[in-house]
Structures are given as structure tokens and as C-alpha cells.
N, C-alpha and C positions, 0 to 999 in steps of 0.2 A: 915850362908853361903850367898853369894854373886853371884849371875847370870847377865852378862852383854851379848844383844846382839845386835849388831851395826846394821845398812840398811841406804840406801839411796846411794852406790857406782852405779857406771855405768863407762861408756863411755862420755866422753863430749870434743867439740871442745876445745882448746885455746882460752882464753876469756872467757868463759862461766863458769856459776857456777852450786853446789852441796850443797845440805843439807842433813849432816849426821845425822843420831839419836842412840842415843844409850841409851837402858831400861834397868834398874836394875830393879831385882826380888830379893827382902831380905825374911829370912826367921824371922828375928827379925827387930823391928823396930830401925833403930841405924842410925846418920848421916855421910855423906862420902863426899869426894873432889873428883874430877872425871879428868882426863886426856886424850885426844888424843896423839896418837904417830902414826907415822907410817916408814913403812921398804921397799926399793925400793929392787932388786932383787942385791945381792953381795955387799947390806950395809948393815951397820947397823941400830938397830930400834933407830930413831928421836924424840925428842920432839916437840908436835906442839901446843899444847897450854892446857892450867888445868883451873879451876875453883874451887873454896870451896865450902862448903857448904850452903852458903845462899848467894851465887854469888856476894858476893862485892866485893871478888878479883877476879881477870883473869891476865892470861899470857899467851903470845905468843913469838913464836920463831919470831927472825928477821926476817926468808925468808918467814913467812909469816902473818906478819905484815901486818895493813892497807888493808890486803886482805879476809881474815879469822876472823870469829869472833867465840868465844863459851858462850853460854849461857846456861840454864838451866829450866828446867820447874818442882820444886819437887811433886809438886798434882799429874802431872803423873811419877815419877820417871825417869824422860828423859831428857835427855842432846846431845844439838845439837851442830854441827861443820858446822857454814855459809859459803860457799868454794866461792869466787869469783875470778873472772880476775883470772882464772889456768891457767896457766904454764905446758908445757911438763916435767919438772923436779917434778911436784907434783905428777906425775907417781905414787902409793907404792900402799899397803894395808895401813888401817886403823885402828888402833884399838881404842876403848878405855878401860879405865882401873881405879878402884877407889882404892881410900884410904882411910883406917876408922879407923888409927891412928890418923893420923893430918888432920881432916874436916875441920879446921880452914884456912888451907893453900891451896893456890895453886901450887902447887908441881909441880918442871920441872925434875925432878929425877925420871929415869924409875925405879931404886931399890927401890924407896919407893913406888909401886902401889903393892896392895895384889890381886887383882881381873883382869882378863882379859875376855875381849870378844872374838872372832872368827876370828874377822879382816872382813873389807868390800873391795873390790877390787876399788880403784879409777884410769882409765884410760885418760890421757889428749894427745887428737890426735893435730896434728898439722893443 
């Protein structure tokens, strides 16, 4: 079994940035690919960017490209979302979520994540 739980959401102007983190708690030692997504209120949940498991891949969605980064830290099972230059449309929760089918990959497909977090609240004021 698999435990993800995200921090780092707030309130922040336009322009300004956020650093998510999200910790896995395994109860076997096994490797996983990890994903953010997140859901604005009356859409649907987005892809916002995945990483593998020994971080040589990454993907990001276009809208937020050159602005967001994901990285990963395995020693402590934690994986971050570097949120910069926000946008009032980056408004949603946050989630992330892994995969421990294909660790190999960076997965932009919300059907292939087996684990979810809680979701973080990110608010971008104007």
C-alpha cells in the first residue's frame, strides 16, 4: 500500500511562486513514477506534470511549461512541484498521485495513477 500526502498550497499573489511537496509512505519497498494533476471548480482533473522513477524523465503540460518544474528527492520519498510566474487560471487543488506499474515512465494519463493524495488548495489572487 501506498500513502501520498501533498503541502505547501496557500494563497499567493500573481507572479509569485509555490513549492509543493508530496510524501509517499510505502509499506513495501517497490519503485513508482509520481504525477501532479489538478481540478479547478466545474472542470475537469488536468495533468500538470509526472516524473519516473530515478527522475530522468519529466513532463509538463504546455500551460505550464517554462513555469513549473517537478523534481524529486527518493532518500526522503518526496516529490516537489516548483510553481512560478502563477497565473489566476492556476486557481485548483492539487494533487499528486503514483504509479507503480510503469516507474520507468512519466505518465500524463490520470487512468494510469493507482495512488492518490488529498489534494492541496492553490489560490492565485490577482
Amino acid at each position: 500500500q501506498l500513502q501520498l500526502v501533498e503541502s505547501g498550497g496557500g494563497l499567493v499573489q500573481a507572479g509569485g511562486s509555490l513549492r509543493l511537496s508530496c510524501v509517499a509512505s510505502l509499506d513495501t519497498l517497490r519503485p513508482y513514477s509520481v504525477g501532479w494533476f489538478r481540478q479547478a471548480p466545474g472542470r475537469e482533473r488536468e495533468f500538470v506534470a509526472a516524473i519516473n522513477w530515478s527522475g530522468s524523465k519529466t513532463a509538463h503540460s504546455d500551460s505550464v511549461k517554462d513555469r513549473f518544474t517537478i523534481s524529486r528527492e527518493n532518500a526522503k520519498n518526496t516529490v516537489y512541484l516548483q510553481m512560478s510566474g502563477l497565473k489566476s487560471e492556476d486557481t485548483a487543488i492539487y494533487y499528486c498521485a503514483a504509479d507503480i506499474d510503469q516507474p520507468w515512465m512519466a505518465d500524463i494519463a490520470v487512468e494510469n495513477y493507482d495512488y492518490w493524495g488529498q489534494g492541496t488548495q492553490v489560490t492565485v489572487s490577482y
